[in-house]
OpenMM code with the backbone's topology and positions (N, CA, C; nanometers):
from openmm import Vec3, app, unit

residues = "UNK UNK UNK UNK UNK UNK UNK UNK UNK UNK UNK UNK UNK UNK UNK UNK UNK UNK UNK UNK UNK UNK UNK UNK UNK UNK UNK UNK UNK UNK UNK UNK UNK UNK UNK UNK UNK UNK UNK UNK UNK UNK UNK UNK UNK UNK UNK UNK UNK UNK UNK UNK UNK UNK UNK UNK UNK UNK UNK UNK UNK UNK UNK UNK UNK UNK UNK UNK UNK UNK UNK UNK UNK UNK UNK UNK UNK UNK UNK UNK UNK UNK UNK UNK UNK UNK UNK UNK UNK UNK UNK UNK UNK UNK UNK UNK UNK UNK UNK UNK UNK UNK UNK UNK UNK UNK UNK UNK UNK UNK UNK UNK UNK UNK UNK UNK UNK UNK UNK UNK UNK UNK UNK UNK UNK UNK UNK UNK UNK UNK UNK UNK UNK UNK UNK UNK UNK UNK UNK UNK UNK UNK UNK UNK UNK UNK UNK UNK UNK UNK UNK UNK UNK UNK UNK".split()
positions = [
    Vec3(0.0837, -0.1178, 0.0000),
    Vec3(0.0000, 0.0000, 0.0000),
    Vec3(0.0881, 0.1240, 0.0000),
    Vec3(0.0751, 0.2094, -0.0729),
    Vec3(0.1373, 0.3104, -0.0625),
    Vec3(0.0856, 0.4492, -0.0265),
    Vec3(0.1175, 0.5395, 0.0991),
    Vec3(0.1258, 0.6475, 0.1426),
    Vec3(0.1385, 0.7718, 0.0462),
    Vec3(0.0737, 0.8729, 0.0598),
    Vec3(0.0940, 0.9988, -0.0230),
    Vec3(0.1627, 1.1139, 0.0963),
    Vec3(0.2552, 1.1346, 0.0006),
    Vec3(0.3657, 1.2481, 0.1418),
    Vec3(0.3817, 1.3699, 0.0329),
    Vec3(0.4306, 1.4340, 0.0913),
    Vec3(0.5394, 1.5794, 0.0690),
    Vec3(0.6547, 1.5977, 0.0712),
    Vec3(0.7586, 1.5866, -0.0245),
    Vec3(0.8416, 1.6243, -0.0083),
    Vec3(0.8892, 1.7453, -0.0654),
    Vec3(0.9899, 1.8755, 0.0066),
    Vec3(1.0479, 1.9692, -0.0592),
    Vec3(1.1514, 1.9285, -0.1165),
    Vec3(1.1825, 1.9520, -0.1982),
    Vec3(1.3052, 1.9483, -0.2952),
    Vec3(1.3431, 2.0778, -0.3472),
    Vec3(1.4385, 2.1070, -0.2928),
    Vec3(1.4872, 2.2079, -0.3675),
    Vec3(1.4311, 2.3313, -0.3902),
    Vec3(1.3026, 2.3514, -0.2559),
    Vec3(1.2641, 2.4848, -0.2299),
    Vec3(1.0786, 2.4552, -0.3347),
    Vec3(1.0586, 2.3386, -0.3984),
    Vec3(0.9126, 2.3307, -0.4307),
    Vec3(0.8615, 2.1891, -0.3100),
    Vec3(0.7295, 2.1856, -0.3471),
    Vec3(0.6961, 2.0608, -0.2869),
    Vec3(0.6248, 2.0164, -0.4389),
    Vec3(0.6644, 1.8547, -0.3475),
    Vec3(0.5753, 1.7135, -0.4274),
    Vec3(0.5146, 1.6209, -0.3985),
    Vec3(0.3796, 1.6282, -0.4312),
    Vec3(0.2882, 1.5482, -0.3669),
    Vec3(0.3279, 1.4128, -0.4514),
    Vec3(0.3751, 1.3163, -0.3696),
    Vec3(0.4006, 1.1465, -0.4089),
    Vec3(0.3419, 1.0555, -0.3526),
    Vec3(0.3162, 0.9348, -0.3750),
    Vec3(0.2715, 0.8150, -0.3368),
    Vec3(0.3987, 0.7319, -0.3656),
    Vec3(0.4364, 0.6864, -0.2332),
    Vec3(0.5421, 0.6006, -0.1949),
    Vec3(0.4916, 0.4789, -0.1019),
    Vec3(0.5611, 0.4058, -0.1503),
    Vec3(0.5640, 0.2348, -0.0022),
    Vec3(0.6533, 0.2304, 0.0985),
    Vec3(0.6180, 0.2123, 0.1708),
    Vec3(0.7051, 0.2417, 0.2970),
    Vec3(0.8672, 0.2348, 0.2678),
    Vec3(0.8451, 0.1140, 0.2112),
    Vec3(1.0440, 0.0888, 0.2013),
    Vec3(1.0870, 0.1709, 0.0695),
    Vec3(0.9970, 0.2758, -0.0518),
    Vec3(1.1041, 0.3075, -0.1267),
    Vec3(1.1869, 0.4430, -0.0413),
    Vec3(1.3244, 0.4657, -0.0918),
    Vec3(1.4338, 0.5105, -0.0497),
    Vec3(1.3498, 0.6615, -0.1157),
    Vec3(1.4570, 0.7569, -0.0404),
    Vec3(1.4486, 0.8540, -0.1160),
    Vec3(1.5413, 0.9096, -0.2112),
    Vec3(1.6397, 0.8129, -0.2300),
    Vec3(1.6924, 0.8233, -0.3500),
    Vec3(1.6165, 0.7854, -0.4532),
    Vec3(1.5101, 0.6598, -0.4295),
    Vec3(1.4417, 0.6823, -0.5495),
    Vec3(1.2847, 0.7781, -0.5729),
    Vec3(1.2562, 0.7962, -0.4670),
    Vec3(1.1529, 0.9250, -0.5043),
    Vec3(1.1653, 1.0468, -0.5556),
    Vec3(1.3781, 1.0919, -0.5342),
    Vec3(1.4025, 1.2381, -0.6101),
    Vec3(1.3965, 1.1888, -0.7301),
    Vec3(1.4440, 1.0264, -0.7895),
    Vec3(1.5260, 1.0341, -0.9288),
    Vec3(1.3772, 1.0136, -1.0051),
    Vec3(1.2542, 0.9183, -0.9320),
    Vec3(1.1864, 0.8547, -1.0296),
    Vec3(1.0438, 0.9019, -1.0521),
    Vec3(1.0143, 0.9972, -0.8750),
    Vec3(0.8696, 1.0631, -0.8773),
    Vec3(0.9311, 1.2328, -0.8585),
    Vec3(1.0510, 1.2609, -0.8131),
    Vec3(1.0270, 1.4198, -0.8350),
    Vec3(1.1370, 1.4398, -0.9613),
    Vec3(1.1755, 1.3168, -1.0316),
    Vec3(1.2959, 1.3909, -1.1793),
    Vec3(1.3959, 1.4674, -1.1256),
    Vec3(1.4418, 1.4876, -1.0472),
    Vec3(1.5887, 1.5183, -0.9696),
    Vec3(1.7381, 1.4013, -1.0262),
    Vec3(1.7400, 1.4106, -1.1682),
    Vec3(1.8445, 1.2735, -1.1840),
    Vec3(1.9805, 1.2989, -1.1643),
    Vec3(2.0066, 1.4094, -1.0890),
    Vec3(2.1908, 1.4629, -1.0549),
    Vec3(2.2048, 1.3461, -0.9373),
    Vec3(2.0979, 1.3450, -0.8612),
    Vec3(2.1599, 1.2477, -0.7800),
    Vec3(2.1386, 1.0894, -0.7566),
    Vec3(2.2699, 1.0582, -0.7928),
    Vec3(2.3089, 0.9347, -0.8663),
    Vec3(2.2679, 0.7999, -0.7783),
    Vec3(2.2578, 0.6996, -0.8485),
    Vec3(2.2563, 0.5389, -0.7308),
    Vec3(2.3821, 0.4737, -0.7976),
    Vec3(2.4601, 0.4546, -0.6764),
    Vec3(2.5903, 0.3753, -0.6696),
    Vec3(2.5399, 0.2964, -0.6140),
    Vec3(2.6523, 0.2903, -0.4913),
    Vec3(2.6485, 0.1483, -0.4533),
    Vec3(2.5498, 0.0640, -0.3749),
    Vec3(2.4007, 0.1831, -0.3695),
    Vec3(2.3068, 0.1559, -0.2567),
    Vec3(2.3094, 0.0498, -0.1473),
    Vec3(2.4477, 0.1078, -0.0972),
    Vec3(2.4779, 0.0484, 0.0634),
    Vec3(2.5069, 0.1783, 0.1521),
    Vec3(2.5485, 0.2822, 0.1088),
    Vec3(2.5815, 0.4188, 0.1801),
    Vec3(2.7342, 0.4111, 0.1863),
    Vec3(2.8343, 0.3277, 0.0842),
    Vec3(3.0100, 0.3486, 0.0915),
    Vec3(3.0264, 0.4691, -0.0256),
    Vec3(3.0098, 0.5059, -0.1212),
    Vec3(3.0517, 0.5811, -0.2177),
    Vec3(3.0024, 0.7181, -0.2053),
    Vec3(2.8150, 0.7606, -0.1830),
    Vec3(2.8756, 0.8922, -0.1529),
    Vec3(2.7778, 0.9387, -0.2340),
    Vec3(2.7536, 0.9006, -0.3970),
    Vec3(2.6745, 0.9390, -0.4928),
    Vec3(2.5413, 0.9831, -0.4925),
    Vec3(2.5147, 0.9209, -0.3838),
    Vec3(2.3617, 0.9709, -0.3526),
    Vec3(2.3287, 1.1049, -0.2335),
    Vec3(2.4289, 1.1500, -0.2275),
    Vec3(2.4158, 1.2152, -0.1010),
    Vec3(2.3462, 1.3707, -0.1682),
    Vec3(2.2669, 1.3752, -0.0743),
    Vec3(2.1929, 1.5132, -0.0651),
    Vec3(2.1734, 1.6139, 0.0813),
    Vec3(2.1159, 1.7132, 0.0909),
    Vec3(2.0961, 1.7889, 0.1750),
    Vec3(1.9560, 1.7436, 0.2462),
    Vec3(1.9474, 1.7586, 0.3845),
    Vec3(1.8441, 1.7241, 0.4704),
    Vec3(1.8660, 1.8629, 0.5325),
    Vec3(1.7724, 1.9711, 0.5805),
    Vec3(1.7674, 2.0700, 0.6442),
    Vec3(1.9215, 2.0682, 0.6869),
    Vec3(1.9739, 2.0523, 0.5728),
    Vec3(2.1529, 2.1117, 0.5871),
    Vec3(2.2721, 2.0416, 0.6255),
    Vec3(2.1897, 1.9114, 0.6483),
    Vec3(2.3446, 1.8278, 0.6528),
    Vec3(2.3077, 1.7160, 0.5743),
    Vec3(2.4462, 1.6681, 0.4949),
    Vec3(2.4749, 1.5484, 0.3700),
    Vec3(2.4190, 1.4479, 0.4615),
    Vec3(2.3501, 1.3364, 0.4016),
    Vec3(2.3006, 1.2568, 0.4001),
    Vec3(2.2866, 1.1670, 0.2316),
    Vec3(2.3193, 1.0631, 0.2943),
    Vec3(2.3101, 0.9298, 0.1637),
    Vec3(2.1640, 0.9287, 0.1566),
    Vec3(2.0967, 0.9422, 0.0342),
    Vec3(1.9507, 0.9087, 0.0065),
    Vec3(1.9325, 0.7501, -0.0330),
    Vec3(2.0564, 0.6706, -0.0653),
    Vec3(2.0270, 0.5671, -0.0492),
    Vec3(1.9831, 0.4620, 0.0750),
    Vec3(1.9949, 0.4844, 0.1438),
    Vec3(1.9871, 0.4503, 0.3415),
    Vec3(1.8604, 0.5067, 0.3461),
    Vec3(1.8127, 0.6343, 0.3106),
    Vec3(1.7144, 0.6969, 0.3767),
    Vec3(1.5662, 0.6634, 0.3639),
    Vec3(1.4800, 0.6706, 0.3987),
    Vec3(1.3462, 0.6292, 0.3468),
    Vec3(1.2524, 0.7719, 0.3182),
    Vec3(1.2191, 0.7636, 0.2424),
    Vec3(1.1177, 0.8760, 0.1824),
    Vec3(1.0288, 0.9424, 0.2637),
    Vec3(0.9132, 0.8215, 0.3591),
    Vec3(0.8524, 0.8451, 0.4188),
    Vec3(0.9192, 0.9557, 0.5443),
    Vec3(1.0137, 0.9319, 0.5526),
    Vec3(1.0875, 0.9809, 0.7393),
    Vec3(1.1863, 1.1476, 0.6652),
    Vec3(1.1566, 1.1816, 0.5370),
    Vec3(1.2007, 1.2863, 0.4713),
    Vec3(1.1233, 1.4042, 0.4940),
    Vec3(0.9407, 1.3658, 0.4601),
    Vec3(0.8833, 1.4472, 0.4504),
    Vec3(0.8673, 1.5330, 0.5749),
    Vec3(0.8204, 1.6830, 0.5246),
    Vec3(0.8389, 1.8033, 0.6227),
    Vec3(1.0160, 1.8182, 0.6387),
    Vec3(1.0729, 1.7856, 0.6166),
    Vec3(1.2138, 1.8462, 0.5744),
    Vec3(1.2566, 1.9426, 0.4649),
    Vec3(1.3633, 1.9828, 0.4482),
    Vec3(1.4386, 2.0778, 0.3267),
    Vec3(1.5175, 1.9846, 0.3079),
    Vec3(1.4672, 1.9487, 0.1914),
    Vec3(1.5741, 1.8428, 0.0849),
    Vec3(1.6197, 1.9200, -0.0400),
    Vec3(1.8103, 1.9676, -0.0168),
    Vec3(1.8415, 2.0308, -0.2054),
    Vec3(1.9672, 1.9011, -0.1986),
    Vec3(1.8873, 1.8914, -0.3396),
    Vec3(2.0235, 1.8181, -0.4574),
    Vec3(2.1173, 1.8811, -0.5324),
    Vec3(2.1735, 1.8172, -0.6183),
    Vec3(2.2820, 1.9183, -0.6917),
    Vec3(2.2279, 1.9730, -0.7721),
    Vec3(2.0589, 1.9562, -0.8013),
    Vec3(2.0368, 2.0733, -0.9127),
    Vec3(2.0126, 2.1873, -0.8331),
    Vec3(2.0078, 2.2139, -0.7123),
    Vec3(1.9218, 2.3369, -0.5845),
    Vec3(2.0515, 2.3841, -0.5629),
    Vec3(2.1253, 2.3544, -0.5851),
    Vec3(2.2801, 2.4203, -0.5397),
    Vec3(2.2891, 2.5751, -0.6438),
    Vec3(2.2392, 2.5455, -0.7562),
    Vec3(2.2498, 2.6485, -0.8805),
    Vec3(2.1286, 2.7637, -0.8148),
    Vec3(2.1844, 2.8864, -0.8009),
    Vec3(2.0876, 3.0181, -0.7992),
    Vec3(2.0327, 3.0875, -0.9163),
    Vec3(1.9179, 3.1180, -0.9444),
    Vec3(1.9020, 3.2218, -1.0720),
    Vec3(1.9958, 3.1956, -1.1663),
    Vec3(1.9830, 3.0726, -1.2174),
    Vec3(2.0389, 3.0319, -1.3087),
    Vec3(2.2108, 3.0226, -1.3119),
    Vec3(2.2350, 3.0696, -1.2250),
    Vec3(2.4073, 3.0622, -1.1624),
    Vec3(2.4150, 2.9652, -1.1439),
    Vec3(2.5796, 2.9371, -1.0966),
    Vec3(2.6316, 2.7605, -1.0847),
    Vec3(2.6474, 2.8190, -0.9378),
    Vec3(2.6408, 2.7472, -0.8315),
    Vec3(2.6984, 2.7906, -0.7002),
    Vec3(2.8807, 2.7631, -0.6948),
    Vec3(2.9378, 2.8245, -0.6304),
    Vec3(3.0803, 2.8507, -0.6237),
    Vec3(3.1570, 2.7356, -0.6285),
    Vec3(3.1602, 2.6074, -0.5322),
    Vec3(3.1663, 2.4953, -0.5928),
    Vec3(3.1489, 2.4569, -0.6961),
    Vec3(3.0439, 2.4532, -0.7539),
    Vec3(3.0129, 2.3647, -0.8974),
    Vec3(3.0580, 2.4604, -1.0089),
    Vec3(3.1697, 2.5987, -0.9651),
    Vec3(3.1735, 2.6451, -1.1064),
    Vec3(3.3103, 2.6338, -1.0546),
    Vec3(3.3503, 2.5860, -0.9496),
    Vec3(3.5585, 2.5575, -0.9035),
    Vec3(3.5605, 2.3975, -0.9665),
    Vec3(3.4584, 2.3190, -0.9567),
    Vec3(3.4191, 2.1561, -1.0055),
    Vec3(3.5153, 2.1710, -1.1547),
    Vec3(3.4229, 2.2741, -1.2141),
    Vec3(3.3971, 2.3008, -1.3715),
    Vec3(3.5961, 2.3593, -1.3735),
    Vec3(3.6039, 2.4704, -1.3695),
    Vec3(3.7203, 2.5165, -1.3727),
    Vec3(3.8407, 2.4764, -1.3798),
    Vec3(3.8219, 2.3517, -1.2346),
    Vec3(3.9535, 2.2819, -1.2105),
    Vec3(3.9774, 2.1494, -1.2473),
    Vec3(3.8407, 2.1180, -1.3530),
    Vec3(3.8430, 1.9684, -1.3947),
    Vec3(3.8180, 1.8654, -1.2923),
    Vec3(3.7490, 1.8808, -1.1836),
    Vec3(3.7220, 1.8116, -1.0676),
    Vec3(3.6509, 1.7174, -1.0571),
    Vec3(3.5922, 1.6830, -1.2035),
    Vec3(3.4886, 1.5665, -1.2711),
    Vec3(3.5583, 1.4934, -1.3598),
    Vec3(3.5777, 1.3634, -1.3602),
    Vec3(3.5743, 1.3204, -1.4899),
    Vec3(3.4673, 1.2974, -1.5632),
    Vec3(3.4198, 1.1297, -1.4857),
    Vec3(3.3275, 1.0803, -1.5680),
    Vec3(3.2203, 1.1153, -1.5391),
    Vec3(3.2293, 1.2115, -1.4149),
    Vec3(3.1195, 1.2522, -1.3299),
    Vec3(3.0053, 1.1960, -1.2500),
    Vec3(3.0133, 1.1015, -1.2572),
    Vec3(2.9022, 0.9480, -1.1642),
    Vec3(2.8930, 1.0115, -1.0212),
    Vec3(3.0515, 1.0493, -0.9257),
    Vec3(3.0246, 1.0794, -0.7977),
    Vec3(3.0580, 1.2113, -0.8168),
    Vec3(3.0076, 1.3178, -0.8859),
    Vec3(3.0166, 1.4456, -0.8370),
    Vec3(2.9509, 1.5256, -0.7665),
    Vec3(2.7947, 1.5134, -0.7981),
    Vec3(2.6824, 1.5022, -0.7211),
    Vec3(2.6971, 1.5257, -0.5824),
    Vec3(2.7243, 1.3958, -0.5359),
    Vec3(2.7665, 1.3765, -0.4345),
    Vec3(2.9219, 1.4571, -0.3394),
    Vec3(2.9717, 1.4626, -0.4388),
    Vec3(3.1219, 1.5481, -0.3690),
    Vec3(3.0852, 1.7052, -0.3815),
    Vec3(2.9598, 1.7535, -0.4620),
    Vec3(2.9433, 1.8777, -0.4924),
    Vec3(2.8654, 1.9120, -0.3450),
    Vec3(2.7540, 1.8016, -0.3394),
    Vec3(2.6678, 1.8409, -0.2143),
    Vec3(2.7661, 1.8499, -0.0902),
    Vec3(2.8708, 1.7397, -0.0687),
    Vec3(2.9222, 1.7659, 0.0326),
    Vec3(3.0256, 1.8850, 0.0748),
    Vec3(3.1106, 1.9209, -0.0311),
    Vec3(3.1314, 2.0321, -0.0430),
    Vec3(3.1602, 2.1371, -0.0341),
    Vec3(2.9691, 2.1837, -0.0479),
    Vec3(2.9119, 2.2736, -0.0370),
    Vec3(2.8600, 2.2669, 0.1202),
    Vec3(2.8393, 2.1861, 0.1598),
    Vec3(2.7816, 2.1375, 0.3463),
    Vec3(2.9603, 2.1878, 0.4071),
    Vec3(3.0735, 2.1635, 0.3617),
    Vec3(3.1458, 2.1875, 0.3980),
    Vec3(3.2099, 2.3014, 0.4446),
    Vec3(3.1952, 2.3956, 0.3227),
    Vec3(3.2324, 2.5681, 0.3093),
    Vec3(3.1226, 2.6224, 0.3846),
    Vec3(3.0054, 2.5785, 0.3882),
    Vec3(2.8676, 2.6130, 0.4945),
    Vec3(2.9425, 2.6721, 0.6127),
    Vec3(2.9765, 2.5681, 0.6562),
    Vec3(3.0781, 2.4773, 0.8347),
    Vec3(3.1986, 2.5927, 0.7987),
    Vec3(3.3094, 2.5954, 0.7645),
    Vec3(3.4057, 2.6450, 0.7321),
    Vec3(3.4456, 2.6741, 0.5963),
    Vec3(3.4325, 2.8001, 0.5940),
    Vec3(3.4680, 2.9042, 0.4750),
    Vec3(3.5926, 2.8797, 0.4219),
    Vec3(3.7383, 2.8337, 0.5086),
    Vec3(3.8542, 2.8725, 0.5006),
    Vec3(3.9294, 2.7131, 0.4973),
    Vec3(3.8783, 2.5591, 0.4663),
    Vec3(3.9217, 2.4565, 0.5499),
    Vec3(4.0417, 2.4362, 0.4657),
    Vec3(4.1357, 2.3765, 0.5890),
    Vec3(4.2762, 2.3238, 0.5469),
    Vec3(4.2550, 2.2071, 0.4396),
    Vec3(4.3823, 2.1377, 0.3889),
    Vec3(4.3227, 2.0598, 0.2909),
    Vec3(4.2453, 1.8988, 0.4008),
    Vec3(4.3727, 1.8942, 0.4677),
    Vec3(4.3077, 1.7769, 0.5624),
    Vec3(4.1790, 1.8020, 0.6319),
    Vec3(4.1275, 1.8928, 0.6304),
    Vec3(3.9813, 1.9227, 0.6825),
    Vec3(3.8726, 1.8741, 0.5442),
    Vec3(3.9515, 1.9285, 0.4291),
    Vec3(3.8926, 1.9024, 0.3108),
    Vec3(3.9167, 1.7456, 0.2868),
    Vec3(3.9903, 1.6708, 0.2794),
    Vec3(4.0084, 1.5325, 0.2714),
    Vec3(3.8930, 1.4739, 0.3485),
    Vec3(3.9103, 1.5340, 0.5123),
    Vec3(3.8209, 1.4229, 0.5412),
    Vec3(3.6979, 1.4485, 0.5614),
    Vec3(3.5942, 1.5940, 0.5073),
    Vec3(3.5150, 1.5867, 0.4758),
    Vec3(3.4281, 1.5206, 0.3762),
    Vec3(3.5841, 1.4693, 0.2645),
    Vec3(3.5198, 1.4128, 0.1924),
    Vec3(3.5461, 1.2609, 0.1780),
    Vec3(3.5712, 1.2477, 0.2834),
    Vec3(3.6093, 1.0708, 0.3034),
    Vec3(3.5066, 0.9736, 0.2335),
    Vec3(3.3454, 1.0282, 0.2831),
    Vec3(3.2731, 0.9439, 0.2604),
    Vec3(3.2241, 0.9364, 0.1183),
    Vec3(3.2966, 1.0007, 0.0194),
    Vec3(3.2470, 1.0028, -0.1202),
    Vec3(3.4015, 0.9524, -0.1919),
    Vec3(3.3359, 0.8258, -0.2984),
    Vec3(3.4496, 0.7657, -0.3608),
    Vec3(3.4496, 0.8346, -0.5123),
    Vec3(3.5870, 0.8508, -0.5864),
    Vec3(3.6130, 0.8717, -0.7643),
    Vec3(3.6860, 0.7454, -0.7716),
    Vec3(3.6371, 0.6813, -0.8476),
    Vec3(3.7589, 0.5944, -0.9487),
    Vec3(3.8697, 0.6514, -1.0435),
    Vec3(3.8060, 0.8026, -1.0393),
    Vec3(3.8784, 0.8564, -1.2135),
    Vec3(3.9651, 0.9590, -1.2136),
    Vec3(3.9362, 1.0261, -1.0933),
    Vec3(4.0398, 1.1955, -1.0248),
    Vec3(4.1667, 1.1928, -0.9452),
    Vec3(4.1655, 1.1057, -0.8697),
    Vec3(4.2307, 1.0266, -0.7672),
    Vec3(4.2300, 1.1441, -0.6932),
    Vec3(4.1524, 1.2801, -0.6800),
    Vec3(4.0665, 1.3294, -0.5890),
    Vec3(4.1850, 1.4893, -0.5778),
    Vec3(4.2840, 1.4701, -0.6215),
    Vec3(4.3724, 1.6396, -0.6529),
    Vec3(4.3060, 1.7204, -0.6831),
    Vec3(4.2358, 1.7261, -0.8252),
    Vec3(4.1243, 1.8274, -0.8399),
    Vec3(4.0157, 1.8067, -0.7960),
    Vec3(3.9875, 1.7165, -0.7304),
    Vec3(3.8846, 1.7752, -0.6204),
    Vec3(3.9164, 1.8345, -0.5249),
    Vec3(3.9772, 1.8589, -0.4568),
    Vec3(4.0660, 1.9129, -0.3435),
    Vec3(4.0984, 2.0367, -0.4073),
    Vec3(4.1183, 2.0449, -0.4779),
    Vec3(4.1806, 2.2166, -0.5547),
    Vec3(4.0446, 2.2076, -0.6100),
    Vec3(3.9530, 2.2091, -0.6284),
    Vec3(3.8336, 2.2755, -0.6537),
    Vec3(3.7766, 2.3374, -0.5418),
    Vec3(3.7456, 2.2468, -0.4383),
    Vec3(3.7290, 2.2845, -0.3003),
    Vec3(3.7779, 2.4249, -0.2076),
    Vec3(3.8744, 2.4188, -0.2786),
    Vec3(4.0147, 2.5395, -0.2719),
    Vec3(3.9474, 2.6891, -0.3019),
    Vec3(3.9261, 2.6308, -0.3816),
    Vec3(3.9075, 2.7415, -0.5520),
    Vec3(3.7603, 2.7942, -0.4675),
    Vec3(3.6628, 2.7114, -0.4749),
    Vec3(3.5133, 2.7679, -0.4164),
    Vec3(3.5709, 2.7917, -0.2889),
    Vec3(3.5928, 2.8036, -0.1751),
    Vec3(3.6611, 2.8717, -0.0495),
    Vec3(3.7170, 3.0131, -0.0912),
    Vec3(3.7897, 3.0052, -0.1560),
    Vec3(3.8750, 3.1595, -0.2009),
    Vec3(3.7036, 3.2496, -0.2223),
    Vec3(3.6865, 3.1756, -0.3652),
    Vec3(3.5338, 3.2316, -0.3852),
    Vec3(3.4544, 3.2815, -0.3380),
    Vec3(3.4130, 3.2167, -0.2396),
    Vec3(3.3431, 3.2574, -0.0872),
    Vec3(3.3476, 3.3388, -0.0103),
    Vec3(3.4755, 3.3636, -0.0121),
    Vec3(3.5330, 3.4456, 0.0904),
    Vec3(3.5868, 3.5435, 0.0668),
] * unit.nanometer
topology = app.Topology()
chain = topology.addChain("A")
for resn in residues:
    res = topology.addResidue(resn, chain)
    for name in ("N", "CA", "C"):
        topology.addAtom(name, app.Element.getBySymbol(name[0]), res)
């Protein structure tokens, strides 16, 4: 049987019908069209799914839909203002901080939760903020100097 909820995304709401156990990784990608944020490894190790919950990263793969609603949920498309890239996602762009791009999503949201917390972070603050998000393809330099780059930005 499935429940009809609310979720905000990204500053609208969406009226959905969900079953208890779908995730809310799949209610952004499949009932609100939010497809930036990705399904990896849907165990919560890589990172790809991670989004904003009233302001802190969270894996939407782990999460359940139902236990979302009445929250502020932004993905990596809510990160962009008035058609702007937010400071991150235009240091991402700049410094080549994507390859294939699968976990950027995810390293963009976190980030951005990061520079939130601290405007100014060392790189080892930056490392292990981003512990919980994996690249196969960057080996994570320009991510780290993107990170850089949106901090200066910021500030």
């Amino acid at each position: 049987m499935k429940k009809i909820i609310t979720l905000n995304v990204n500053g609208n709401d969406y009226e959905i019908a969900v079953r208890d156990n779908r995730t809310l990784l799949e209610a952004i990608r499949e009932e609100c069209n939010f497809t930036g944020t990705k399904q990896g490894c849907d165990v919560g190790d890589c990172g790809s799914c991670m989004v904003l919950i009233d302001d802190i990263p969270i894996q939407s793969c782990l999460t359940l839909a139902v236990s979302s609603q009445g929250k502020k949920i932004v993905t990596v498309e809510g990160l962009a203002k008035n058609g702007e890239p937010h400071p991150v996602q235009k240091a991402f762009d700049d410094c080549g901080g994507a390859q294939c791009g699968f976990c950027t999503p995810g390293f963009l949201i976190t980030s951005k939760n990061l520079l939130d917390q601290n405007t100014n972070p060392s790189v080892d603050e930056i490392k292990d903020a981003l512990s919980g998000n994996l690249c196969r393809c960057t080996g994570y330099t320009k991510i780290i100097e993107a990170v850089q780059v949106a901090s200066k930005a910021l500030n």
